[in-house]
C-alpha positions as CSV (number, residue, x, y, z in Angstrom):
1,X,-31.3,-5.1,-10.0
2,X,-32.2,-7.2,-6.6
3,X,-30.0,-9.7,-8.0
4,X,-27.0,-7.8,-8.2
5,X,-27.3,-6.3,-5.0
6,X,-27.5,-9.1,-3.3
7,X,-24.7,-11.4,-5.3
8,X,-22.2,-8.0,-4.9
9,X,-22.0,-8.4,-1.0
10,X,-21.8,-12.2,-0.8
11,X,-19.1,-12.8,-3.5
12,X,-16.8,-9.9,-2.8
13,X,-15.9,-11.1,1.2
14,X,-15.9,-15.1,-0.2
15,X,-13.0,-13.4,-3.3
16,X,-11.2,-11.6,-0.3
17,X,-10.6,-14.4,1.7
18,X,-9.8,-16.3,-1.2
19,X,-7.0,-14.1,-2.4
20,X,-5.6,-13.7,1.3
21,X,-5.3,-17.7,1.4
22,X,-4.2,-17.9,-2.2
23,X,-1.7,-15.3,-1.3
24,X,-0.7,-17.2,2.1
25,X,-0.3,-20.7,0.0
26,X,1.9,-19.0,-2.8
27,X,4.2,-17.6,0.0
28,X,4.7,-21.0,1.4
29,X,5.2,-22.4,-2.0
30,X,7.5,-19.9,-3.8
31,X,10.3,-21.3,-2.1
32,X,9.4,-25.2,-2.8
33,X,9.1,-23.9,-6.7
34,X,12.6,-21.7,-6.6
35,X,14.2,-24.8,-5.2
36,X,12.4,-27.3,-7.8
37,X,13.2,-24.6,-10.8
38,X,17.2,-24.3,-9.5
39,X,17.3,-28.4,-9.5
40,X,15.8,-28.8,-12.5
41,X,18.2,-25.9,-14.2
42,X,21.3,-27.7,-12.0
43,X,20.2,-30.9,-13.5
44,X,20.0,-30.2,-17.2
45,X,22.9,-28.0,-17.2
């Protein structure tokens, strides 16, 4: 029991942050990765 009360607390603030810089990262690359997907598409068609 100690041991998930004390694991609980510590991961969820270290899965927070990591999802708010994951989603921060993804912004900034979604529009590399459109651009990438359209030249490929551009290229093979």
């Amino acid at each position: 029991m100690e041991e998930h009360t004390f694991r609980k607390p510590t991961f969820y603030p270290l899965n927070y942050k990591g999802l708010c810089r994951f989603a921060q990262i993804f912004k900034e690359l979604l529009p590399i990765i459109q651009r990438i997907d359209w030249a490929e598409k551009s290229v093979t068609l």
